[in-house]
C-alpha positions as CSV (number, residue, x, y, z in Angstrom):
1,X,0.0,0.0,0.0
2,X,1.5,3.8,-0.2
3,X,0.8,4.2,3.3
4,X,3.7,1.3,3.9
5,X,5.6,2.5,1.3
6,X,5.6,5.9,3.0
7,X,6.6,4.1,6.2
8,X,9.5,2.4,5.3
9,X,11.0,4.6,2.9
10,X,10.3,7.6,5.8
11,X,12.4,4.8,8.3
12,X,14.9,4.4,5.5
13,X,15.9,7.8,5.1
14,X,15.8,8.5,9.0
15,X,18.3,6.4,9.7
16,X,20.1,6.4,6.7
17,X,23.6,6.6,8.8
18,X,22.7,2.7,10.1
19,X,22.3,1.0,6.6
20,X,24.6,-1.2,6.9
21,X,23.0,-2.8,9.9
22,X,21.0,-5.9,8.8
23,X,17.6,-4.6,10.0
24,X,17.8,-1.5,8.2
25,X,19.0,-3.8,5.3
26,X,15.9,-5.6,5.6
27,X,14.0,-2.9,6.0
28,X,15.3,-2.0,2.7
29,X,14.0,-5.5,1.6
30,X,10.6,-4.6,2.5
31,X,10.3,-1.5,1.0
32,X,11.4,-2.8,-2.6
33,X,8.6,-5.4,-1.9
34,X,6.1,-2.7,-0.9
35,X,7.0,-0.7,-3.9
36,X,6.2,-4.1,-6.2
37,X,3.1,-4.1,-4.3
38,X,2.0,-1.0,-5.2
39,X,2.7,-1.3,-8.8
40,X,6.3,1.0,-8.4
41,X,8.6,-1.7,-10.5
42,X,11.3,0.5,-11.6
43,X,12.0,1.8,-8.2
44,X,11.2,-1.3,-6.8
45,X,13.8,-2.9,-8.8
46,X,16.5,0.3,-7.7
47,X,16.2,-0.1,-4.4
48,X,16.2,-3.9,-4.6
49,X,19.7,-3.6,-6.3
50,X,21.0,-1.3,-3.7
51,X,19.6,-3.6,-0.9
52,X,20.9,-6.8,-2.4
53,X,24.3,-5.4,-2.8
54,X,24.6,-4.4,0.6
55,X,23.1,-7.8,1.9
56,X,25.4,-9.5,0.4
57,X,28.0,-7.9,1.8
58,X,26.5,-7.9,4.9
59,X,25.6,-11.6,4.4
60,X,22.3,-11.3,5.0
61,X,21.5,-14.3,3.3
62,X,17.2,-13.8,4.2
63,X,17.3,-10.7,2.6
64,X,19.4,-11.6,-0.4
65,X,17.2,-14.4,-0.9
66,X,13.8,-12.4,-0.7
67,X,15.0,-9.5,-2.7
68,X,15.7,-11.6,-5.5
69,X,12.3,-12.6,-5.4
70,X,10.8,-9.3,-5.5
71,X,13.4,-7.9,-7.8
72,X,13.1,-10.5,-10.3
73,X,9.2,-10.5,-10.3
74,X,9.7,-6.3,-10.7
75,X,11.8,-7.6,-13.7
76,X,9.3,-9.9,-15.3
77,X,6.6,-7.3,-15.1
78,X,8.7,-4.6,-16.5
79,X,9.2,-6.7,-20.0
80,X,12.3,-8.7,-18.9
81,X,10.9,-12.0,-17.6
82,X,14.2,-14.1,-18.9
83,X,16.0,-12.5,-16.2
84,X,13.3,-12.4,-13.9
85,X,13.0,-15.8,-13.9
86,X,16.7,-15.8,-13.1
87,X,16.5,-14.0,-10.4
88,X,13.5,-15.8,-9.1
89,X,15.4,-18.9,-9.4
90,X,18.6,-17.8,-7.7
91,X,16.5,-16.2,-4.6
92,X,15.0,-19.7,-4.4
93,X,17.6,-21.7,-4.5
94,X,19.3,-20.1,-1.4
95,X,15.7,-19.5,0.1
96,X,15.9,-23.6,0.3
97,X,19.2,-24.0,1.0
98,X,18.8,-21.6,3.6
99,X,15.9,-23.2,4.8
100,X,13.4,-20.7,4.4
101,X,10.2,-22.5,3.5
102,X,7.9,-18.8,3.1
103,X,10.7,-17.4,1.0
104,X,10.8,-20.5,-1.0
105,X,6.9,-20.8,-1.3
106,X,7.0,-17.0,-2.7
107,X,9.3,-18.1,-5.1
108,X,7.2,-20.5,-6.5
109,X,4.2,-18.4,-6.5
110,X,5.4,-15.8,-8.6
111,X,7.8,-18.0,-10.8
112,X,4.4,-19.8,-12.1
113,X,2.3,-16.6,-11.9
114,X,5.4,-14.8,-14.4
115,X,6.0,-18.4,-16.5
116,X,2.6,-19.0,-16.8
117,X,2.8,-16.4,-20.0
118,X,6.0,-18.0,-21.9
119,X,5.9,-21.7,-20.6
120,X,2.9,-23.3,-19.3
121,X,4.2,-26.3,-18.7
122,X,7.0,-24.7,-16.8
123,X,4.8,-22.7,-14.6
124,X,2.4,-26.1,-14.0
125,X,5.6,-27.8,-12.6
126,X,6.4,-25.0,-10.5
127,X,3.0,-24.6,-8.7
128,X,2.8,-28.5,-8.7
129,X,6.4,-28.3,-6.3
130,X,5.4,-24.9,-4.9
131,X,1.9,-26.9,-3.6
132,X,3.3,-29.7,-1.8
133,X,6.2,-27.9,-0.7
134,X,3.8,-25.4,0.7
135,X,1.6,-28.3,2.1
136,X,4.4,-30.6,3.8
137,X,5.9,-27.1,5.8
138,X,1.8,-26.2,6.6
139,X,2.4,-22.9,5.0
140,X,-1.0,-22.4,4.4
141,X,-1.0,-18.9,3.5
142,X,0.4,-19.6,-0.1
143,X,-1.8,-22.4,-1.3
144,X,-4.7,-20.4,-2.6
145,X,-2.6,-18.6,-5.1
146,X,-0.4,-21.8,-5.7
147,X,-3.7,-23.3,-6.9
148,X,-4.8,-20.4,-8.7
149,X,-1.4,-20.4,-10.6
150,X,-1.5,-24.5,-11.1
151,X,-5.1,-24.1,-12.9
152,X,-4.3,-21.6,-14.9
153,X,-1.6,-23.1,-16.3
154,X,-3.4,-26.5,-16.8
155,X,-6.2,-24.5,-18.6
156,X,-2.5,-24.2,-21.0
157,X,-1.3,-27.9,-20.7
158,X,-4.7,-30.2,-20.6
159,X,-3.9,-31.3,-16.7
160,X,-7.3,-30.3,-15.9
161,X,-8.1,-33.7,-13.7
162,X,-4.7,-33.0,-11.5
163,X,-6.1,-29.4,-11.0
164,X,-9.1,-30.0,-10.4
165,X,-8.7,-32.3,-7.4
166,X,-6.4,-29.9,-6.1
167,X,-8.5,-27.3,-6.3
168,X,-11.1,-29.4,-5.0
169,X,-9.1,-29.9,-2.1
170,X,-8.0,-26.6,-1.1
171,X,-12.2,-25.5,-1.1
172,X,-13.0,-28.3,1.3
173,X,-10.6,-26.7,3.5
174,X,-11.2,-24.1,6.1
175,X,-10.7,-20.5,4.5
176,X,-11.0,-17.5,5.8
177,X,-12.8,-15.5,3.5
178,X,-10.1,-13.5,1.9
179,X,-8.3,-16.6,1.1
180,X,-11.1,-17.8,-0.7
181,X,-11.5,-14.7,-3.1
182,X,-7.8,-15.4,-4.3
């Protein structure tokens, strides 16, 4: 929302003179992916740069991780979904190696949401993974979209019968009503 966005980048600038600090790094984070959310994808994907460098040099390996995410989904929206992807990927990779199951299960969500457009059967796989890895942790929260992403692509590759007992699934279960509407 711009309210957040006003928030963090207001926290940013304050204490600019502690950026080096990991929570002011990840602060940083957060405000890229606040900027994404509120449909600011260049300056999303500046301030993810500058936040990524300085993670890593920090090694901040959570932030580096999630930043990739949200940069490369800024990417892939802005007309450059090849290294989008790549950056998706990467934050991914070390989002599982790192043992981060929500940064992981992100990952997958907007991998198959951005490959859903160039590679159906790419973006299938990657909700199909992104499902059960979402369902072994109990992460919850990223199933409905998951799903959403896994039909829509299937409406792309014929695996209607796989989605549809998913989907079946995920209505029997308890929603609140917001998670429904996704």
């Amino acid at each position: 929302s711009r309210e957040a966005v006003t928030m963090l980048d207001t926290a940013r600038t304050e204490f600019n003179d502690l950026m080096a600090e990991p929570a002011l790094i990840a602060l940083g984070g957060q405000l890229a992916r606040a900027l994404f959310m509120s449909d600011e994808n260049r300056r999303a994907i500046e301030v993810a740069e500058a936040v990524l460098e300085a993670a890593e040099h920090a090694d901040v390996l959570a932030v580096v991780a999630d930043t990739l995410v949200t940069k490369g989904t800024a990417l892939a929206i802005e007309g450059r979904p090849i290294e989008g992807l790549g950056a998706i990927v990467a934050g991914r990779d070390l989002a599982e190696a790192q043992g981060l199951g929500s940064t992981v299960v992100r990952a997958d969500i907007n991998r198959s949401f951005v490959a859903n457009l160039r590679d159906p059967r790419a973006a299938y796989e990657t909700a199909r993974i992104g499902l059960a890895y979402a369902q072994r942790l109990g992460l919850r929260q990223g199933i409905p979209f998951l799903v959403g992403n896994l039909s829509e692509a299937a409406l792309h590759t014929g695996d209607w019968s796989p989605a549809l007992t998913e989907l079946r699934a995920a209505l029997a279960q308890d929603w609140e009503p917001t998670d429904r509407v996704t």
